[in-house]
PALUM-430879 format. One line per 4 residues: number of its first residue (from 1); their letters; for each residue x, y, z of C-alpha. Coordinates in nm, 3 decimals, decimal comma, m for minus. Example, Ala and Ser with C-alpha at 12.3 -4.5 7.8 and 13.67 -1.06 7.14 Angstrom:
1	as	1,230 m0,450 0,780  1,367 m0,106 0,714
This chain:
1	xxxx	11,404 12,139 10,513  11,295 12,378 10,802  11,082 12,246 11,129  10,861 12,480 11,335
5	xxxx	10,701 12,343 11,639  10,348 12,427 11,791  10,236 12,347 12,107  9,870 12,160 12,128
9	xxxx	9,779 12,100 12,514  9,450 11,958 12,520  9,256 12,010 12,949  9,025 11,681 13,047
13	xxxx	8,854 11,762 13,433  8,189 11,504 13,939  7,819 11,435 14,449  7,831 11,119 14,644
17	xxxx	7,917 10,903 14,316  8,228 10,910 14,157  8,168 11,100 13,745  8,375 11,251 13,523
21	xxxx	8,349 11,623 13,316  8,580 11,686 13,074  8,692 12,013 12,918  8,938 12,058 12,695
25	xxxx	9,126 12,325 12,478  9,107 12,406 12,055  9,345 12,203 11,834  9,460 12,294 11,474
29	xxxx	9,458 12,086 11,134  9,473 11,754 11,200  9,239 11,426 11,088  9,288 11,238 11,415
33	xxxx	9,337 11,466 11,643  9,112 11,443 11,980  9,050 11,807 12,041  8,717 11,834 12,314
37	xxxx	8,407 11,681 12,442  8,082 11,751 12,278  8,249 11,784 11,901  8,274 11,405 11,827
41	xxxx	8,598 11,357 11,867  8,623 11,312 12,234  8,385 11,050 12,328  8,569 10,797 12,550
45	xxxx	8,825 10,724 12,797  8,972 10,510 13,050  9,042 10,502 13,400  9,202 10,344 13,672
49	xxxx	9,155 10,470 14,062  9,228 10,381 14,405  9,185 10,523 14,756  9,454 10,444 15,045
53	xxxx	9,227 10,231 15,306  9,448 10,272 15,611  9,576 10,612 15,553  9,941 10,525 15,588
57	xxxx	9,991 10,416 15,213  10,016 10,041 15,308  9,700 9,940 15,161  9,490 10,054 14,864
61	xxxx	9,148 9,943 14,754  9,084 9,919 14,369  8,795 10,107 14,191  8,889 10,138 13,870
65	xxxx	9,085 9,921 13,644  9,102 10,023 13,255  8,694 10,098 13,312  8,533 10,336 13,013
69	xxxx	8,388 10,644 13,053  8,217 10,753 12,785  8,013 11,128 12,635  7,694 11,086 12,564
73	xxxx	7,577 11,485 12,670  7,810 11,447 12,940  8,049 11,177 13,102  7,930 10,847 13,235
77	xxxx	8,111 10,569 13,373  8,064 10,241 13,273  8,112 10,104 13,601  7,932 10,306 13,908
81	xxxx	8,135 10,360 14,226  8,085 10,571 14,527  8,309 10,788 14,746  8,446 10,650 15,094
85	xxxx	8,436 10,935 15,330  8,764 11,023 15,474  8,972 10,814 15,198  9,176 10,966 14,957
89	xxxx	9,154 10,905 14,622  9,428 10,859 14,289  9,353 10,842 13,926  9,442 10,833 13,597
93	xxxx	9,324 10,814 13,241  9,377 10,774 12,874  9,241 10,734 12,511  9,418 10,585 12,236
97	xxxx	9,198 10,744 11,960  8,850 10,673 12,173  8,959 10,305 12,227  9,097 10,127 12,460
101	xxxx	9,501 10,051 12,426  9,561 9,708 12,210  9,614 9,402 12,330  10,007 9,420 12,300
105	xxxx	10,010 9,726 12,516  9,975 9,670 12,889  9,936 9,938 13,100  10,038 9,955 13,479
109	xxxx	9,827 10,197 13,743  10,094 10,269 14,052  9,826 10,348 14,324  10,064 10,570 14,560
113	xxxx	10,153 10,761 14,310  9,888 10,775 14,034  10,082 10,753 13,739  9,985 10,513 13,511
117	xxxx	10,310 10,294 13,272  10,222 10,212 12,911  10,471 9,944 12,800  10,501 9,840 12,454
121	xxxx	10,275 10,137 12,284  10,277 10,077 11,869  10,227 10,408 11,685  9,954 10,412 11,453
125	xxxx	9,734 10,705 11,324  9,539 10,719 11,654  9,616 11,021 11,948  9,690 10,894 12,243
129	xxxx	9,604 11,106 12,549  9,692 11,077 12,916  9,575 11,195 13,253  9,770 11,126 13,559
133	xxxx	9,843 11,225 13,925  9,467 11,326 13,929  9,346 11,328 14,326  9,009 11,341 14,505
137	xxxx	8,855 11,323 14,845  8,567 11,098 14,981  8,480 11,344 15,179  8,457 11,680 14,971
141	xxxx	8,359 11,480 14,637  8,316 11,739 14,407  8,478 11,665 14,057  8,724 11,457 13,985
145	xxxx	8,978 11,699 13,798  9,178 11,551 13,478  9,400 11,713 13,274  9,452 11,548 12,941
149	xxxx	9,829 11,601 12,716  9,900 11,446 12,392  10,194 11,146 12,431  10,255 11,171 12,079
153	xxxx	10,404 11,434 11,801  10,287 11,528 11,473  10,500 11,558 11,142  10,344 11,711 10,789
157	xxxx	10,563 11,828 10,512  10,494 12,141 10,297  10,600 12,177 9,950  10,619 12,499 9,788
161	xxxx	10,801 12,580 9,399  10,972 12,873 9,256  10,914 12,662 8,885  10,641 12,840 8,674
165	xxxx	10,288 12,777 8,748  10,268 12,627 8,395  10,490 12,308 8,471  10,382 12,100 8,729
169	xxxx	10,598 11,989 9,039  10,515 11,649 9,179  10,659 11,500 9,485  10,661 11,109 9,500
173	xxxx	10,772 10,851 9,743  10,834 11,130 10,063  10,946 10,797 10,264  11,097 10,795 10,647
177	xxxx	11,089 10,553 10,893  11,126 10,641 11,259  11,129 10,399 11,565  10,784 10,337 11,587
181	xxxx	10,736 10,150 11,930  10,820 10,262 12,325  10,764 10,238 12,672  10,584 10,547 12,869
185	xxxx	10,643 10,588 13,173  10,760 10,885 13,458  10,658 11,114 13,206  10,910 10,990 12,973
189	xxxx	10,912 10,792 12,651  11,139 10,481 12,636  11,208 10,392 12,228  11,226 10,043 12,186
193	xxxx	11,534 10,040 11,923  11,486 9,882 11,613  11,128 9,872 11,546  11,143 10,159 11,288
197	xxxx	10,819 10,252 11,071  10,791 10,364 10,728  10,558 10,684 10,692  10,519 10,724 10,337
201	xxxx	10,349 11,041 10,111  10,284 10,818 9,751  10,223 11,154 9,572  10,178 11,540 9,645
205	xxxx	10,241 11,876 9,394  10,423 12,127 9,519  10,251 12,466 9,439  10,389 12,781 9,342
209	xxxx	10,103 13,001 9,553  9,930 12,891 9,869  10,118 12,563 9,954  9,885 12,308 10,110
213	xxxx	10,065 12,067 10,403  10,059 11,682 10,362  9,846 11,455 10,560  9,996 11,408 10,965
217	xxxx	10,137 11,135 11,101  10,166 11,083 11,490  10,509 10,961 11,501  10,690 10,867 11,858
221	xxxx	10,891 11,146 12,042  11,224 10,998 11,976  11,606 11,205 11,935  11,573 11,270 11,504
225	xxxx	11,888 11,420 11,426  12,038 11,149 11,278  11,662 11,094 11,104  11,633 11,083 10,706
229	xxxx	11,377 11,147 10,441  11,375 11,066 10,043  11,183 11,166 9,784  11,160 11,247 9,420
233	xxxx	11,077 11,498 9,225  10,925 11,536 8,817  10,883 11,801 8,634  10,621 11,792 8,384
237	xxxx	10,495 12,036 8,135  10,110 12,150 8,000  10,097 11,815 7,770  10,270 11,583 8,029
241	xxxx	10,612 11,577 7,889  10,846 11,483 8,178  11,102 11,739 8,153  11,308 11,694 8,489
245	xxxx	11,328 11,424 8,767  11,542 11,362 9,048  11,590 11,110 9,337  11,630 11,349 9,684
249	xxxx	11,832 11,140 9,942  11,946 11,179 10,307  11,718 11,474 10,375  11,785 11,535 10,755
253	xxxx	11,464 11,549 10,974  11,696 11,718 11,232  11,458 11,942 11,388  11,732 12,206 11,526
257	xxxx	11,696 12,331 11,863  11,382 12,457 12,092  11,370 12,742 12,345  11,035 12,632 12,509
261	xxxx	11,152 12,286 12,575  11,542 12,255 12,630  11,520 11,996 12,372  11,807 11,987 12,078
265	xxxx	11,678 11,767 11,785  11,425 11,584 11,944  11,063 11,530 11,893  10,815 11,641 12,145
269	xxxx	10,539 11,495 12,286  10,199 11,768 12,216  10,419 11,925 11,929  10,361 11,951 11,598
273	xxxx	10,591 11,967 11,267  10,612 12,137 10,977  10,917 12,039 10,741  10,905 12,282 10,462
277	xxxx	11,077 12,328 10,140  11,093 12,513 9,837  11,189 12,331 9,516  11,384 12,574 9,265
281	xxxx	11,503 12,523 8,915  11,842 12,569 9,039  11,794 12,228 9,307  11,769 12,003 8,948
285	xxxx	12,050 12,120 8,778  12,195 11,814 8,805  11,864 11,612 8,777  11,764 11,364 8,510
289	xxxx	11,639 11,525 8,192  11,457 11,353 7,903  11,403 11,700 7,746  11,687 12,008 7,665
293	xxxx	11,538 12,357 7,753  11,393 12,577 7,435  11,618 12,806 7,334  11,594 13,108 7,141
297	xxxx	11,845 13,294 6,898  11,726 13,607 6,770  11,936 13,819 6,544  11,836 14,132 6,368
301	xxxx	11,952 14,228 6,000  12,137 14,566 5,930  11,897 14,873 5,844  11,969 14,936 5,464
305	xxxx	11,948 15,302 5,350  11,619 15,362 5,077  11,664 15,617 4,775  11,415 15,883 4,746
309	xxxx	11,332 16,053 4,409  11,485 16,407 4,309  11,116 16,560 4,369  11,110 16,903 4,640
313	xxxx	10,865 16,649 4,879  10,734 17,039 4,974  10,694 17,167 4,667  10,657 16,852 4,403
């Protein structure tokens, strides 16, 4: 397998009460994915806020707590509030796929600093998005600014064959199971050890031209170099005759090193991955065969010389 990594950032940024505008960036290929506002699939969020009341940091008043704000032709909160002249404000914001975070999941708003804890997050096929350390001012009002990132990572696998395009390469069973639950917080994920996750592909054919990737799946950004997949792989022929098939263990999901990030082998969160691979004849050798290749044996027969009459063939 090979990895490549692409970044997706997506941007979320109101007079005398508080609103929300958000604005956000293009995403690629994905089912899920929460790209902008005003395409459908940006159409809620959640927000916590407070302003310091005595200026010093000892006190803070509450004016958000987990309230929606939702798109209908622009942003409107659920819950009205007003700016305090002369107070200032912190917030911060998420969307776990348009809904609010489960019951399981508690999040924690810290007002002095406006960064907001997730504890005990449960991947599932939703993207979760976050806005913190967003600030305002009850005195210049304006817009309150938030900047949206995705928590999560994406994995797909591509398949691709060097088999002729008249046998048919199937991929079954493309099982791995990452640790599926953590802790966000200080713009780091926490993995809670041993609550892995099995992300399975039941069936996908490889193609010889134009491979096509797999469905996604968010998975939690988590160390993977000790991470496996399995699958296996049939080969059938034009009638359905199973001609080759072999169990694929211990494929590492290492993901090598990246540049952009300082990471070795890791997942990142707003980063998407593509494990390719190309199945050759020469990967089954070894494989389970219920059929023995066609084989030819030509030979040719030795010319034999012909007898001509005694005839002048010029002048018969």
């Amino acid at each position: 397998f090979a990895s490549c990594t692409q970044n997706e950032v997506l941007d979320v940024n109101e007079n005398r009460a508080i609103g929300f505008d958000a604005f956000s960036g293009k995403a690629t290929r994905a089912v899920y994915d929460i790209i902008g506002n005003g395409d459908g699939s940006f159409t809620k969020f959640f927000v916590f806020g407070s302003y310091d009341k005595n200026g010093d940091g000892s006190e803070y008043t509450s004016v958000y707590s987990n309230d929606a704000v939702v798109y209908h032709s622009g942003w409107s909160a659920t819950k009205t509030q007003y700016w305090v002249a002369d107070k200032n404000y912190k917030f911060a914001a998420y969307s776990d796929g348009n809904a609010a975070l489960p019951e399981e999941t508690t999040a924690t708003f810290t007002d002095a600093t406006g960064k907001l804890k997730i504890a005990g997050y449960v991947v599932s096929n939703k993207d979760l998005i976050l806005a913190e350390e967003a600030t305002g001012n009850g005195t210049t009002k304006g817009n309150v600014s938030l900047r949206f990132s995705h928590l999560l990572s994406k994995v797909k696998f591509t398949f691709s064959t060097t088999f002729n395009k008249d046998l048919t390469v199937t991929v079954t069973n493309l099982t791995f199971s990452p640790e599926n639950k953590g802790t966000w917080e200080n713009f780091v994920w926490y993995v809670t050890s041993g609550n892995t996750a099995e992300k399975k592909i039941s069936s996908y054919v490889a193609k010889s031209s134009d491979p096509v990737a797999s469905e996604e799946f968010y998975v939690l950004p988590q160390n993977n170099a000790s991470l496996k997949a399995s699958f296996t792989v049939t080969v059938i022929d034009a009638g359905g005759a199973e001609l080759f098939k072999k169990n694929f263990t211990d494929i590492s999901l290492a993901s090598g090193s990246d540049a952009n990030t300082s990471t070795n082998d890791e997942w990142v969160k707003g980063y998407a991955y593509n494990y390719t691979a190309v199945i050759r004849p020469e990967n089954m050798d070894d494989a389970e065969t219920t059929s023995d290749p066609i084989v030819f044996s030509p030979s040719v027969g030795d010319w034999e010389n012909g007898t001509v009459s005694d005839g002048d063939i010029v002048n018969p």
